[in-house]
C-alpha positions, 0 to 999 in steps of 0.5 A, a space after each residue: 166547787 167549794 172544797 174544803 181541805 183539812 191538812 196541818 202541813 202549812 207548805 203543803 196545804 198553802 200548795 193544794 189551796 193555791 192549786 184548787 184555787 186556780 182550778 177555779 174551785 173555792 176553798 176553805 183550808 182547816 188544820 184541825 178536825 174540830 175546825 172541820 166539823 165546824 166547817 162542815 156544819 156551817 156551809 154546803 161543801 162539795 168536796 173533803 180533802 183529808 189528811 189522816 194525821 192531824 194535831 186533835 186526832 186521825 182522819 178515818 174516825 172522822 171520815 166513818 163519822 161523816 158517813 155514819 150519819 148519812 153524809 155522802 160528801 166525796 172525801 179523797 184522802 191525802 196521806 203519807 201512810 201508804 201501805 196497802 192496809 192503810 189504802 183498803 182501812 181508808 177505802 173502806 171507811 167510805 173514802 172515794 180515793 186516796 192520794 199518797 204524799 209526795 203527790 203531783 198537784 196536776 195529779 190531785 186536780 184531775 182526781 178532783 175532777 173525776 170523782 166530782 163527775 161521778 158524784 153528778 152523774 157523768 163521768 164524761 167530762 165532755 158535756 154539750 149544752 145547747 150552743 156550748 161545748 164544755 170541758 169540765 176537766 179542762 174547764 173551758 168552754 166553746 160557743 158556737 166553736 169559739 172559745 169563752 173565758 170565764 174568771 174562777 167566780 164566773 165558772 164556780 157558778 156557770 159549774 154549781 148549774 151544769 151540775 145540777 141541771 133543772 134544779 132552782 138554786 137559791 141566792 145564798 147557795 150561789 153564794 157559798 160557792 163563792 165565800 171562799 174566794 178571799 174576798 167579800 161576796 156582795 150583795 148584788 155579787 150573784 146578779 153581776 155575775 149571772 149577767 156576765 154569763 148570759 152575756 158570754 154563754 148567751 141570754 138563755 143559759 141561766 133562768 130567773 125565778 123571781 124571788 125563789 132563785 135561778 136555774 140552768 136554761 137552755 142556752 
């Protein structure tokens, strides 16, 4: 997933983005709310983390913005406020769950993970797909009972299909998926990494549409 954390906190937020990254997911990390409209409006993201105190103004006028125009992007708020009125304004607001500071990072990541599953459809985080059996909590993966190791770009993509199964993906948005890496995305980035998937996941498990893009296959 491409996750976008907004969060002023520099130790804080240097921890969440190091932990998210390490889960596999790409992340884009702003400290003010003008960046966050900025980085909203610029690329898909599939997942908000927001602070409520940040230096140009509060995060709930923001997240009622976001929701007011039709926006359906899973926000967890990550907060020091932790009275129980300000758990039910942020609820409220359109928040999908809301994370008092000091947190666990294991803690964040699982909650990540459950409101991603619930955003697709499937709260199960145990999903078979041909050969595979999948571990989205977990993030791994067996074929024909053997486990595959997949690098964090590798299961960004593998998870941009899984989520959105039978749906053509376009080159570029496999591409935002991957921007946040820290490093350049290549030209050829997608079809290196959607070779290395076939080779690992087997020769089915992506399809290509020829000059339109790719979707999930049958394995």
């Amino acid at each position: 997933m491409r996750i976008l954390l907004i969060e002023d906190d520099t130790a804080l937020g240097a921890a969440v983005r190091d932990q998210i990254a390490a889960d596999g997911h790409s992340v884009d990390w702003v400290q003010r709310l003008d960046a966050a409209r900025d980085a909203i409006a610029g690329a898909p993201i599939d997942l908000v983390l927001l602070d409520l105190m940040l230096p140009d103004g509060r995060g709930i006028p923001f997240l009622r913005a976001l929701r007011a125009r039709g926006d359906v992007t899973p926000v967890i708020i990550l907060t020091a406020l932790d009275q129980v009125s300000d758990r039910i304004e942020g609820l409220n607001a359109g928040a999908d769950d809301y994370l008092v500071k000091p947190f666990d990072l294991a803690e964040l990541s699982a909650r990540i993970g459950a409101v991603a599953r619930r955003y697709t459809g499937n709260p199960n985080p145990l999903v078979s797909h041909g050969s595979l059996d999948i571990d989205l909590a977990a993030r791994s993966i067996r074929r024909e009972g053997r486990p595959v190791a997949l690098t964090a770009r590798e299961w960004a993509l593998f998870e941009a299909f899984l989520t959105r199964p039978g749906q053509l993906l376009s080159k570029a948005q496999l591409e935002d998926k991957l921007y946040a890496f820290g490093s350049e995305v290549e030209s050829n980035t997608i079809e290196v990494h959607v070779s290395r998937l076939r080779k690992k996941l087997g020769a089915g498990v992506i399809e290509t549409e020829r000059g339109l893009g790719y979707r999930l296959g049958q394995g």
